[in-house]
PDB file of the backbone (N, CA, C, O) and the ligand in Angstrom, with CONECT records:
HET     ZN  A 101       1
ATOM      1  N   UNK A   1      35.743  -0.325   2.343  1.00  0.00           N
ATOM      2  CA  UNK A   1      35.458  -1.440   1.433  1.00  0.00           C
ATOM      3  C   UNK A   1      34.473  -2.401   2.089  1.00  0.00           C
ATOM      4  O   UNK A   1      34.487  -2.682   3.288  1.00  0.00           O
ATOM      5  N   UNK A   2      33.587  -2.892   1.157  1.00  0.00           N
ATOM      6  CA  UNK A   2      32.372  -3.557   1.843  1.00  0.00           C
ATOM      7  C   UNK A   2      32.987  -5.217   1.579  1.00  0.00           C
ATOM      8  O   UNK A   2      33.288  -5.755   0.514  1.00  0.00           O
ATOM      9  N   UNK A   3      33.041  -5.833   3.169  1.00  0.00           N
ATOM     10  CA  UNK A   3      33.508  -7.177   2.565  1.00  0.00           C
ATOM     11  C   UNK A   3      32.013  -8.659   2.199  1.00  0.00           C
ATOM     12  O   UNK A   3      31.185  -9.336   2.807  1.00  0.00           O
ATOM     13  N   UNK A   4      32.371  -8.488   1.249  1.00  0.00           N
ATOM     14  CA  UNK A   4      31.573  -9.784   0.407  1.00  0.00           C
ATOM     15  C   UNK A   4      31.046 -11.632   1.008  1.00  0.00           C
ATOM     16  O   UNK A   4      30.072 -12.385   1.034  1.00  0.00           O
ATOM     17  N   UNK A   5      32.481 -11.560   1.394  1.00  0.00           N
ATOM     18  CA  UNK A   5      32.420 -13.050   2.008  1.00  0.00           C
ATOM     19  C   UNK A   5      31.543 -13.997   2.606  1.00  0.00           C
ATOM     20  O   UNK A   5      31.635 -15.222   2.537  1.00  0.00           O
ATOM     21  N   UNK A   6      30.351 -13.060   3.431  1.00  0.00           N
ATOM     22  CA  UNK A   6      29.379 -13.789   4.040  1.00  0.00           C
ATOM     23  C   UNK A   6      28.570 -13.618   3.412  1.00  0.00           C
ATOM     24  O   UNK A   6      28.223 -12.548   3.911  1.00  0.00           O
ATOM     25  N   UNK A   7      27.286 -13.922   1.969  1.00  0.00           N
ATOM     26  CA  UNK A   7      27.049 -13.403   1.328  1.00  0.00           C
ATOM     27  C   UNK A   7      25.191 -13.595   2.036  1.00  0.00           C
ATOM     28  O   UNK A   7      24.344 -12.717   2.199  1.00  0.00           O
ATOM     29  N   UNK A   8      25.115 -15.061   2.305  1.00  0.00           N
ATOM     30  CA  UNK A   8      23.966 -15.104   3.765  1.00  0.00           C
ATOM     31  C   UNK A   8      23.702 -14.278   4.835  1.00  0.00           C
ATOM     32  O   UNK A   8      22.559 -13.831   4.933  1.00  0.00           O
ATOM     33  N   UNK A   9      24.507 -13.996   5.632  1.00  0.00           N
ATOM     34  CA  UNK A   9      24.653 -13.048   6.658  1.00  0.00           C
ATOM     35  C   UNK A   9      24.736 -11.257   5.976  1.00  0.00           C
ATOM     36  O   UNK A   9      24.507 -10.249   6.645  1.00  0.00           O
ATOM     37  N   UNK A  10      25.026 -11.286   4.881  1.00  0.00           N
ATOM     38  CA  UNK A  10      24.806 -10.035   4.532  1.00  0.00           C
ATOM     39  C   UNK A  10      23.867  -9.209   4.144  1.00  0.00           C
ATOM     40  O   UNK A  10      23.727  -8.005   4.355  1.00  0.00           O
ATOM     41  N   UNK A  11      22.909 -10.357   3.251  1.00  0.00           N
ATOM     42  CA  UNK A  11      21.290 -10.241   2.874  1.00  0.00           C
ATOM     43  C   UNK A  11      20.794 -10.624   3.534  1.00  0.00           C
ATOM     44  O   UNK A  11      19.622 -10.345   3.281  1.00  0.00           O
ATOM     45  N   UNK A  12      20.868 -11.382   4.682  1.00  0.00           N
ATOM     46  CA  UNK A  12      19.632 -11.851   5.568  1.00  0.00           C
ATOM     47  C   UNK A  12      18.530 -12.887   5.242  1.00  0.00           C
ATOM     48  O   UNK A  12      17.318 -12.959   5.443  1.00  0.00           O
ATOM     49  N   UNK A  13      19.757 -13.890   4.475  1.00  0.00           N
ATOM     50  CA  UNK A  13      19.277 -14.799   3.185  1.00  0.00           C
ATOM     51  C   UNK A  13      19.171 -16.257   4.855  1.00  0.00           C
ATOM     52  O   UNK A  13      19.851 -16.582   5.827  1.00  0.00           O
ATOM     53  N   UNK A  14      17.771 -16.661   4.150  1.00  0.00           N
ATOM     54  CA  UNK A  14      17.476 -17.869   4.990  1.00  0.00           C
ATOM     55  C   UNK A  14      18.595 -18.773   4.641  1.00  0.00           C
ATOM     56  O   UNK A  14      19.162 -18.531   3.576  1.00  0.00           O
ATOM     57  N   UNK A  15      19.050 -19.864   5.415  1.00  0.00           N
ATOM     58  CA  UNK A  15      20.421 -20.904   5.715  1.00  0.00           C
ATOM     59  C   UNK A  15      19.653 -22.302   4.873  1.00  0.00           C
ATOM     60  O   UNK A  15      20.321 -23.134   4.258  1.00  0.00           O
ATOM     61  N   UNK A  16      18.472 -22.339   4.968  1.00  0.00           N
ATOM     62  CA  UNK A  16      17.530 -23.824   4.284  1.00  0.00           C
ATOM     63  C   UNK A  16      16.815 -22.830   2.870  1.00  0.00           C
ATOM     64  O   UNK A  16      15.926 -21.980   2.905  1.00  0.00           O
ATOM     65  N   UNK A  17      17.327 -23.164   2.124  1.00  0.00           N
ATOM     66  CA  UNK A  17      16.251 -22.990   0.450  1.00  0.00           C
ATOM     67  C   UNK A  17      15.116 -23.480   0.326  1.00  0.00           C
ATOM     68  O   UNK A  17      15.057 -24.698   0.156  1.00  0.00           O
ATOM     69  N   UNK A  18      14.143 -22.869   0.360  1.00  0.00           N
ATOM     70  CA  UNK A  18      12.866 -23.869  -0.094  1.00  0.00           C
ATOM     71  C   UNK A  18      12.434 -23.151  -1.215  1.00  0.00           C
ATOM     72  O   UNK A  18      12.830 -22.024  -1.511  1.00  0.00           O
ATOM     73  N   UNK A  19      11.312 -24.065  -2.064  1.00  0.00           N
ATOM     74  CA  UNK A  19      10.608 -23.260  -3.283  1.00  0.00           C
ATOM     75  C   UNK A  19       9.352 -23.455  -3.509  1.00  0.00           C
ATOM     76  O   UNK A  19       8.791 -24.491  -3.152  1.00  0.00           O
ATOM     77  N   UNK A  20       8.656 -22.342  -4.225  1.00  0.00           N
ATOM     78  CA  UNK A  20       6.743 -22.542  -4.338  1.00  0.00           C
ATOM     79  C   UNK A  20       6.640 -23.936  -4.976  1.00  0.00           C
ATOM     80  O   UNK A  20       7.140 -24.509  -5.944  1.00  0.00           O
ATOM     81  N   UNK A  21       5.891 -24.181  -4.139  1.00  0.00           N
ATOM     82  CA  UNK A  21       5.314 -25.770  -5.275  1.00  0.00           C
ATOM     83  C   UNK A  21       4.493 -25.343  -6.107  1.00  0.00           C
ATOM     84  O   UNK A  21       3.893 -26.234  -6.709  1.00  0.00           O
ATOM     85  N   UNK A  22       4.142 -23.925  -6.471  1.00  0.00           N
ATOM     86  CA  UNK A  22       3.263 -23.741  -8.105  1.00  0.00           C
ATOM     87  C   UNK A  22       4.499 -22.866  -8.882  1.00  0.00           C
ATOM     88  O   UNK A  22       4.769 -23.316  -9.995  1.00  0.00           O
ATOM     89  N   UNK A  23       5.149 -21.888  -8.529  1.00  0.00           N
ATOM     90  CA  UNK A  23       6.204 -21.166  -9.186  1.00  0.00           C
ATOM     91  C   UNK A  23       7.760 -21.502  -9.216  1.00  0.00           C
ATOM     92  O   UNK A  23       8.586 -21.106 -10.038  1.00  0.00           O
ATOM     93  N   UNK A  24       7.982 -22.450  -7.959  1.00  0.00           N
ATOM     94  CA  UNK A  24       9.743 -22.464  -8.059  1.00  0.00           C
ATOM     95  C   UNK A  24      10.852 -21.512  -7.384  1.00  0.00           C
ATOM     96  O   UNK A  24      12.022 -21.758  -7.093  1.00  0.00           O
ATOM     97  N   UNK A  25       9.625 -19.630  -7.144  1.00  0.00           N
ATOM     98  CA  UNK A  25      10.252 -19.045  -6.544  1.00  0.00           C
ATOM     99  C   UNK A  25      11.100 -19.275  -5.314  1.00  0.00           C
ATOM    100  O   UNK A  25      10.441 -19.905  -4.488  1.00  0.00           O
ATOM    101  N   UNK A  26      12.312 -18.998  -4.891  1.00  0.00           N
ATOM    102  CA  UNK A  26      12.805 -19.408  -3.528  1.00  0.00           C
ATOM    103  C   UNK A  26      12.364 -18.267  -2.413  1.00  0.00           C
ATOM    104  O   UNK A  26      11.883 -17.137  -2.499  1.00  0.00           O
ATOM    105  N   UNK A  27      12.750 -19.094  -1.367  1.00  0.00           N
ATOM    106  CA  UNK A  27      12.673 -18.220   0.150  1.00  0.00           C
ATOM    107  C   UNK A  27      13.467 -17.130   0.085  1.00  0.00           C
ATOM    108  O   UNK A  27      13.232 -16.138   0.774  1.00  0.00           O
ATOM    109  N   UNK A  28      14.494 -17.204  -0.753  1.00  0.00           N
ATOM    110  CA  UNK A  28      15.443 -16.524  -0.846  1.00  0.00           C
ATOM    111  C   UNK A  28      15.126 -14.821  -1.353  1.00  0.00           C
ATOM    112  O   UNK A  28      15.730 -13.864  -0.871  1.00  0.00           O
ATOM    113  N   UNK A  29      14.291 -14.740  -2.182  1.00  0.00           N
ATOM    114  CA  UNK A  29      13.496 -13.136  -2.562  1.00  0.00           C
ATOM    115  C   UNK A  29      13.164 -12.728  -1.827  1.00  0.00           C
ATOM    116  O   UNK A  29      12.568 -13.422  -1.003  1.00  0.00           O
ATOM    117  N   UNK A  30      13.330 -11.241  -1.602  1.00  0.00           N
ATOM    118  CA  UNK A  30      13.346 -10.570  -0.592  1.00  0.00           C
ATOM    119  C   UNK A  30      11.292  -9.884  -0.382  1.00  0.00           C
ATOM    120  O   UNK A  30      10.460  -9.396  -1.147  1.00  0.00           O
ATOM    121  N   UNK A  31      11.337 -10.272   1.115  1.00  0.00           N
ATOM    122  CA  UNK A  31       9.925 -10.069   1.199  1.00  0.00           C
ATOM    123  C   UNK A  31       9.187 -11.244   1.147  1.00  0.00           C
ATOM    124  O   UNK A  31       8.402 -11.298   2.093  1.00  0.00           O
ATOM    125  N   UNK A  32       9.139 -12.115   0.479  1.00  0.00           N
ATOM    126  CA  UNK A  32       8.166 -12.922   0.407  1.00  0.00           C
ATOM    127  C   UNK A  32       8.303 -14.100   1.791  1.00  0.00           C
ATOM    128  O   UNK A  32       9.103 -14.453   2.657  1.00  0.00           O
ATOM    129  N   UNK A  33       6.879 -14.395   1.273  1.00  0.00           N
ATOM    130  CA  UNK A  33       6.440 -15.678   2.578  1.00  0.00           C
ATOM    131  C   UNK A  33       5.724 -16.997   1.910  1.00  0.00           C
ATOM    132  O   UNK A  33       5.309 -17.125   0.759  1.00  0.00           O
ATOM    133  N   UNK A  34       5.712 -17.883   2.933  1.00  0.00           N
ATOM    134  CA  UNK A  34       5.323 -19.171   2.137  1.00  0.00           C
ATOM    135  C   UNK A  34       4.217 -19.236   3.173  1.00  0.00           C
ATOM    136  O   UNK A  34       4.155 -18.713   4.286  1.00  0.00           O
ATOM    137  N   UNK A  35       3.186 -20.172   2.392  1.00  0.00           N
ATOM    138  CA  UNK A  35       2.268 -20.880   3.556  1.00  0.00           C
ATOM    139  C   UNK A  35       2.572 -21.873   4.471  1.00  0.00           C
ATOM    140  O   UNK A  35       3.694 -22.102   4.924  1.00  0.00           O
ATOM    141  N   UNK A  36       1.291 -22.603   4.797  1.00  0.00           N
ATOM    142  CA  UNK A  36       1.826 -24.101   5.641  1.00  0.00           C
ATOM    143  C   UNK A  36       1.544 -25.250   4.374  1.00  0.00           C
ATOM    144  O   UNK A  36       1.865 -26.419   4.591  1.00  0.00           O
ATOM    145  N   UNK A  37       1.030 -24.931   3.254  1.00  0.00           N
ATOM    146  CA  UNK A  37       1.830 -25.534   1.607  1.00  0.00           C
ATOM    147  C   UNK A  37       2.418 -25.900   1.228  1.00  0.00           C
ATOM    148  O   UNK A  37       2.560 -27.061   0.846  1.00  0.00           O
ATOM    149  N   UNK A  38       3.342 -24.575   1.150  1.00  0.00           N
ATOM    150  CA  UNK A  38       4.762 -24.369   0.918  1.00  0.00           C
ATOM    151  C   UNK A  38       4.518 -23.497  -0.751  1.00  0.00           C
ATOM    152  O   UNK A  38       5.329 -23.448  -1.676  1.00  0.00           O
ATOM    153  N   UNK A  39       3.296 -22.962  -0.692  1.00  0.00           N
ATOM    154  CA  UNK A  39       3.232 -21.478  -1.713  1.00  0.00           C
ATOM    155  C   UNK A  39       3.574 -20.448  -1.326  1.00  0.00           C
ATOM    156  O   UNK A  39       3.818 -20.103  -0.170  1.00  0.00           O
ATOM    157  N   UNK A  40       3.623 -19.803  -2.388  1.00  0.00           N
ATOM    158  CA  UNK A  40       4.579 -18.612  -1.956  1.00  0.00           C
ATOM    159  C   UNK A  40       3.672 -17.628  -1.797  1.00  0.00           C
ATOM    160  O   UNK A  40       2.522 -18.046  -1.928  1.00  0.00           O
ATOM    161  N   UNK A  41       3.783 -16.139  -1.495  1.00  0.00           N
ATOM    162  CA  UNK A  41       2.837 -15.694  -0.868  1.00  0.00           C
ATOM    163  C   UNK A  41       2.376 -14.564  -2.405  1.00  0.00           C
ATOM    164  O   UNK A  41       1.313 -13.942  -2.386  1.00  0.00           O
ATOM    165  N   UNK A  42       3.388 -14.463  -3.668  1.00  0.00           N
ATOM    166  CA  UNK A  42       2.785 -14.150  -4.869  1.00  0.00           C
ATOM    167  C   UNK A  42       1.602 -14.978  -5.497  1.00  0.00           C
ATOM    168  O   UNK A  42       0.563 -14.512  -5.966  1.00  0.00           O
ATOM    169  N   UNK A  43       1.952 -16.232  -5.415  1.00  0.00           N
ATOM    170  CA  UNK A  43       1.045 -17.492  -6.116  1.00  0.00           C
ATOM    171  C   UNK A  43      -0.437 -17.223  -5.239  1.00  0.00           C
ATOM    172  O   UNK A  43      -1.536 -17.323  -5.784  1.00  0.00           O
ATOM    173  N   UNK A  44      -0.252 -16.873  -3.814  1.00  0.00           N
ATOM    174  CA  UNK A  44      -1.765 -16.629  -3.114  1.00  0.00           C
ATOM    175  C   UNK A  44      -2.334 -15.205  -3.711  1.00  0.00           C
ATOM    176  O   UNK A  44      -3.399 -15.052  -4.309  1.00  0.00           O
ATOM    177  N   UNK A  45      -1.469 -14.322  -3.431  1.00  0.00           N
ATOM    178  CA  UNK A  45      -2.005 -12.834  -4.293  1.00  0.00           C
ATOM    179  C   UNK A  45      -2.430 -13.107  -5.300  1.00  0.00           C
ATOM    180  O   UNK A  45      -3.616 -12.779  -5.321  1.00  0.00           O
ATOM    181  N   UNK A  46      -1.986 -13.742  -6.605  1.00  0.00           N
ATOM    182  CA  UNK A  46      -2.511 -13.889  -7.947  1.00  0.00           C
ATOM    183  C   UNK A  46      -4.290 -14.363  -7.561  1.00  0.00           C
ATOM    184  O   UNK A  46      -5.371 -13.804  -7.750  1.00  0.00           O
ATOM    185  N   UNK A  47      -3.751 -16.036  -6.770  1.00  0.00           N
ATOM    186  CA  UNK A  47      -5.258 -16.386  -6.921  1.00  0.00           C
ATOM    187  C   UNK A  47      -6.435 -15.407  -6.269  1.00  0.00           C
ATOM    188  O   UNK A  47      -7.539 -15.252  -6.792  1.00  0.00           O
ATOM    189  N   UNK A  48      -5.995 -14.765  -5.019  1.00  0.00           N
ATOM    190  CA  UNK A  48      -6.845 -13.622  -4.297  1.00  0.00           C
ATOM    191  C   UNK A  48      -7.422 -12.541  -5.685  1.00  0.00           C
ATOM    192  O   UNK A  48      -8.557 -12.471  -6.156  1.00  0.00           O
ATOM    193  N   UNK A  49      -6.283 -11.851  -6.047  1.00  0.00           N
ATOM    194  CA  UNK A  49      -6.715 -11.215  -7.402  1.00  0.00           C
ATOM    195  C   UNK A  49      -8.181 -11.724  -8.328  1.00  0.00           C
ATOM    196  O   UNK A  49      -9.258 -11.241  -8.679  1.00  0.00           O
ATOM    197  N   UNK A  50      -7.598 -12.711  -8.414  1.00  0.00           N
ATOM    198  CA  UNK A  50      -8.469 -13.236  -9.753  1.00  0.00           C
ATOM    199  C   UNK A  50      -9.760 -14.136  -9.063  1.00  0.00           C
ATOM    200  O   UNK A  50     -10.462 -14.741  -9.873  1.00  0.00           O
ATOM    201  N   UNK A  51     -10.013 -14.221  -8.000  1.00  0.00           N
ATOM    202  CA  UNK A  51     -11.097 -14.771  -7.255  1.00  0.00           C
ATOM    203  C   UNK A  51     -11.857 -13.834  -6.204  1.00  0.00           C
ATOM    204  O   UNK A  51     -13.061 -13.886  -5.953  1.00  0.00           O
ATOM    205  N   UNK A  52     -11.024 -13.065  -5.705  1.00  0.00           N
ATOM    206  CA  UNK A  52     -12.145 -12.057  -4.623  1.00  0.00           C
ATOM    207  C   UNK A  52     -12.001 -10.592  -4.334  1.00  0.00           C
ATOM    208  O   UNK A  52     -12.376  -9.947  -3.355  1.00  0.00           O
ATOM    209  N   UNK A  53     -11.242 -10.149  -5.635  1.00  0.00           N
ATOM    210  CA  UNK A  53     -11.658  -8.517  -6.003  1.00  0.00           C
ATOM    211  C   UNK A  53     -12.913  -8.939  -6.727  1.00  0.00           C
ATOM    212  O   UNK A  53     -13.342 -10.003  -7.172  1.00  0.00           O
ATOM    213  N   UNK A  54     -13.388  -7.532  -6.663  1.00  0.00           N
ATOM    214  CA  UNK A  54     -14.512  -7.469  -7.895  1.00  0.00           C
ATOM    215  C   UNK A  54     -14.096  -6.480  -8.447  1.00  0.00           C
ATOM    216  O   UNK A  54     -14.068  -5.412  -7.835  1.00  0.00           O
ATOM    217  N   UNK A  55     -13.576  -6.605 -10.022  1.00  0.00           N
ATOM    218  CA  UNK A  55     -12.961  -5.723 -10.824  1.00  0.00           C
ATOM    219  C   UNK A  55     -14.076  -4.666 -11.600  1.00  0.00           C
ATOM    220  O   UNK A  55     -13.718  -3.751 -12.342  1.00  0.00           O
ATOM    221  N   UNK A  56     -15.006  -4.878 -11.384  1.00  0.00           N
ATOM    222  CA  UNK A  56     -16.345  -4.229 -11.855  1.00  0.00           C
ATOM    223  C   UNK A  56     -16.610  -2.945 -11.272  1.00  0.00           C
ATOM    224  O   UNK A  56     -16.737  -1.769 -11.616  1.00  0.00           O
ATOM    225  N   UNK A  57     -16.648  -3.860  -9.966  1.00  0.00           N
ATOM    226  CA  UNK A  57     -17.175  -2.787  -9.007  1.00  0.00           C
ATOM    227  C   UNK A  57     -16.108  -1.576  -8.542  1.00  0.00           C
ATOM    228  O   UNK A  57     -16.421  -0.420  -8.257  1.00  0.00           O
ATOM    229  N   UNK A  58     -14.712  -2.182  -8.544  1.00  0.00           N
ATOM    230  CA  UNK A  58     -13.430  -1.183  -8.772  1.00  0.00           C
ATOM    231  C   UNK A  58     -13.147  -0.251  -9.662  1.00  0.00           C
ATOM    232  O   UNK A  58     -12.512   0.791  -9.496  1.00  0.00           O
ATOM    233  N   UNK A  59     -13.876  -0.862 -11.049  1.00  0.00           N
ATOM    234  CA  UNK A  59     -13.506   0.295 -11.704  1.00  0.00           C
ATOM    235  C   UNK A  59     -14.903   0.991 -12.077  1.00  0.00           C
ATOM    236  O   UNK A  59     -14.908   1.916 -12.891  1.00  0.00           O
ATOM    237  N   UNK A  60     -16.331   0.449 -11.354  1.00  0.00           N
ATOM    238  CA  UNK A  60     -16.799   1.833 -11.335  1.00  0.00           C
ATOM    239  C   UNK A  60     -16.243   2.579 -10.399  1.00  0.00           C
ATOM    240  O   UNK A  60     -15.808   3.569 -10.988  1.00  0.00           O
ATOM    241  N   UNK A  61     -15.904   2.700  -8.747  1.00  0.00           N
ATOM    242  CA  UNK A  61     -15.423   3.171  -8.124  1.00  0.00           C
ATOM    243  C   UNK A  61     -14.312   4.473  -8.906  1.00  0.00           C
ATOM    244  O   UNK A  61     -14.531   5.672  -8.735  1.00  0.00           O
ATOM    245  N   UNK A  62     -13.296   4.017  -9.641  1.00  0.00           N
ATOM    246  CA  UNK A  62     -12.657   4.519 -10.203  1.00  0.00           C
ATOM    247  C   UNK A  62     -13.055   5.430 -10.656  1.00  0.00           C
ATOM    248  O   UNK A  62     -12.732   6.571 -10.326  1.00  0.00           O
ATOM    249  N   UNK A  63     -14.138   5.017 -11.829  1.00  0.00           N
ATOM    250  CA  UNK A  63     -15.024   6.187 -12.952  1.00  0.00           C
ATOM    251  C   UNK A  63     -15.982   7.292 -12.044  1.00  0.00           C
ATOM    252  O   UNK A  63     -16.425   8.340 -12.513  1.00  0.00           O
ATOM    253  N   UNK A  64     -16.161   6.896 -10.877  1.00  0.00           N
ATOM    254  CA  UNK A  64     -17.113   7.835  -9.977  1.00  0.00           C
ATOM    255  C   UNK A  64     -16.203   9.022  -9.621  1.00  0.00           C
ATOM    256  O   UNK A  64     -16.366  10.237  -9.738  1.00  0.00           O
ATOM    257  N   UNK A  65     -14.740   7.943  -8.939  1.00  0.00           N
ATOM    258  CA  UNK A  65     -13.811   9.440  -8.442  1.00  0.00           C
ATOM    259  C   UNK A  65     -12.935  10.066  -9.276  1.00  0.00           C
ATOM    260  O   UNK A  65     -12.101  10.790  -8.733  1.00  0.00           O
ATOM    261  N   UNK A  66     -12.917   9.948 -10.692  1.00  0.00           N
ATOM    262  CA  UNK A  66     -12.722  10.669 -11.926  1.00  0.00           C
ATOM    263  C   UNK A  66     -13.741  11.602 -12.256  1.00  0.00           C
ATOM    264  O   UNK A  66     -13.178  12.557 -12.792  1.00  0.00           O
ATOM    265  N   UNK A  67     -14.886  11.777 -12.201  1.00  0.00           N
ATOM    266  CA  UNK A  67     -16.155  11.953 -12.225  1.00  0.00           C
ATOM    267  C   UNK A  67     -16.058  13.495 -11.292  1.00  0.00           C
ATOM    268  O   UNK A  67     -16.704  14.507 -11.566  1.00  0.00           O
ATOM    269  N   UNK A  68     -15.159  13.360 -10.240  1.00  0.00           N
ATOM    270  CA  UNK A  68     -15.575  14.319  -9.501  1.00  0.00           C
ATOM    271  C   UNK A  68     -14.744  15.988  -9.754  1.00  0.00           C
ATOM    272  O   UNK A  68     -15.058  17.140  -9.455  1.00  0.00           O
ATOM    273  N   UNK A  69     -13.371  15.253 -10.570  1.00  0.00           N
ATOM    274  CA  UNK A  69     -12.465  15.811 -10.889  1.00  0.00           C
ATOM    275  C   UNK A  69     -12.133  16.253 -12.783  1.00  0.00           C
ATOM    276  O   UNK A  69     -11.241  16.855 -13.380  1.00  0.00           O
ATOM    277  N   UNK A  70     -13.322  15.602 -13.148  1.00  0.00           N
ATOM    278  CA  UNK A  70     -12.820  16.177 -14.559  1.00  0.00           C
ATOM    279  C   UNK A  70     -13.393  17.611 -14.891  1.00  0.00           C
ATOM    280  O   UNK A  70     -14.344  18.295 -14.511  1.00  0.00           O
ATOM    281  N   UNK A  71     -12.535  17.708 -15.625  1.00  0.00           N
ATOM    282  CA  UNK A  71     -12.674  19.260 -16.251  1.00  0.00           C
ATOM    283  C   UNK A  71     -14.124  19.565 -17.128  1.00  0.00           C
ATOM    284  O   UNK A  71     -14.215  19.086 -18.258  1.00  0.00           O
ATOM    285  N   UNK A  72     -15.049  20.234 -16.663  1.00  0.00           N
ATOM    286  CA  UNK A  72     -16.017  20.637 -17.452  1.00  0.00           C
ATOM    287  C   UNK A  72     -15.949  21.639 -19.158  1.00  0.00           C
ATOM    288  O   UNK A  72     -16.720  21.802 -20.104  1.00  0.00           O
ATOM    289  N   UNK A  73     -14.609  22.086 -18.798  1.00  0.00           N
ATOM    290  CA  UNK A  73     -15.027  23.226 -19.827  1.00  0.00           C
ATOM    291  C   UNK A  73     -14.028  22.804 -21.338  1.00  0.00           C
ATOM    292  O   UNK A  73     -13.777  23.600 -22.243  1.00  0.00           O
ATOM    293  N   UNK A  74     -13.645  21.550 -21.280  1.00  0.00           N
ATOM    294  CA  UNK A  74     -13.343  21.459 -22.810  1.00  0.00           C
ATOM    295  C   UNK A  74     -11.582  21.231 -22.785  1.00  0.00           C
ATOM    296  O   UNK A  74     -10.994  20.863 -23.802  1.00  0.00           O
ATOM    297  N   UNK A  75     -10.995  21.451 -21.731  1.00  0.00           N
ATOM    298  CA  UNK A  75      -9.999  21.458 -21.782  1.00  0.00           C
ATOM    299  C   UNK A  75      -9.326  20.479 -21.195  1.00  0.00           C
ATOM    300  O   UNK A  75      -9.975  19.656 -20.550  1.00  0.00           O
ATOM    301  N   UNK A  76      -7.938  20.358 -21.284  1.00  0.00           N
ATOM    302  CA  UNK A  76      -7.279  19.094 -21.507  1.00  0.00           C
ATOM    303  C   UNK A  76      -6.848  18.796 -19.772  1.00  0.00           C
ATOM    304  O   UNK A  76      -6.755  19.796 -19.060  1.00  0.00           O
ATOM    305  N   UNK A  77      -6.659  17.763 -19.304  1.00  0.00           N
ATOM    306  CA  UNK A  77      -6.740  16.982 -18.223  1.00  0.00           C
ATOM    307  C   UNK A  77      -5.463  15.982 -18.005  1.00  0.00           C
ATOM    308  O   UNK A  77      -4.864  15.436 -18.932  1.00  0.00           O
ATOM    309  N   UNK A  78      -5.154  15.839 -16.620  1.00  0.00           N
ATOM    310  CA  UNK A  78      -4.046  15.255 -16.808  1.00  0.00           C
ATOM    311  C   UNK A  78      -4.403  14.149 -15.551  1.00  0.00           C
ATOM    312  O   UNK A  78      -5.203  14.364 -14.641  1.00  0.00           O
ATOM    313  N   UNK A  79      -3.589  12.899 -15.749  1.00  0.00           N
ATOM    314  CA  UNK A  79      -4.248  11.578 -14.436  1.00  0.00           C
ATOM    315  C   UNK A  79      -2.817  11.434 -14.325  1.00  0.00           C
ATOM    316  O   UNK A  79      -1.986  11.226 -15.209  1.00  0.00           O
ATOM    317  N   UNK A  80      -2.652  11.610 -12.856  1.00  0.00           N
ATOM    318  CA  UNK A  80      -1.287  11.010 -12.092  1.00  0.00           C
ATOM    319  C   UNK A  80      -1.451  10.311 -11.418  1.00  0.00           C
ATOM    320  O   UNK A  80      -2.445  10.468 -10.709  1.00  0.00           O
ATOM    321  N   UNK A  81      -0.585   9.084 -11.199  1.00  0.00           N
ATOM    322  CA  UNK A  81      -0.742   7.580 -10.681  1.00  0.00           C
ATOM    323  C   UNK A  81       0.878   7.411  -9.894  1.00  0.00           C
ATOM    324  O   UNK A  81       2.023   7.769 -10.167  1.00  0.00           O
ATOM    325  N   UNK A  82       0.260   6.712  -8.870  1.00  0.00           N
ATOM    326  CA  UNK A  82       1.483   6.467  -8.139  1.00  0.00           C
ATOM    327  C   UNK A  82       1.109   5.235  -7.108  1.00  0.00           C
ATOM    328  O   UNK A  82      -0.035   5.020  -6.707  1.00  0.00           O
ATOM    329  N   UNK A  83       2.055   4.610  -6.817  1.00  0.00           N
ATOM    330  CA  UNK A  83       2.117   3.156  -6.168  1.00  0.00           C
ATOM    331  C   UNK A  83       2.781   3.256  -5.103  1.00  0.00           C
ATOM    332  O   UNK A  83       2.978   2.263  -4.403  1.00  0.00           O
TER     333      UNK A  83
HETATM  334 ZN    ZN A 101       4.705 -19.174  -6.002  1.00  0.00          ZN2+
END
């Protein structure tokens, strides 16, 4: 039987709560990090996303290495994706 009781010590849950000053998320989700802010380290990904990919240039990238792999002769094709 798994005992419950320490429920901090069991997750490896920080002892001080803090939260994003743009989202609210806590310290408490597993994985994440804050700055010297006090953002969370999703709220920086979003803005990274939307400020210094170039989504253009990614998805020609994309269309080039599709390009190398499609089927010439008429027949049907299949795209597998994985994360
Ligand atoms: Zn956040």
């Amino acid at each position: 039987m798994i005992e419950n009781k320490n429920v901090l010590q069991r997750y490896n849950l920080p002892a001080e709560i803090k939260f994003c000053k743009k989202c609210t998320m806590s310290n408490q989700r597993p994985r994440i990090t804050f700055d010297e802010e006090g953002v969370c380290s999703a709220c920086n990904f979003s803005v990274k996303k939307n400020t210094v990919f170039d989504w253009t240039q990614r998805e020609r990238e994309l269309v080039d290495l599709c390009k190398r792999y499609k089927r010439t002769d008429g027949g049907f094709e299949v795209l597998v994706s994985w994360s």
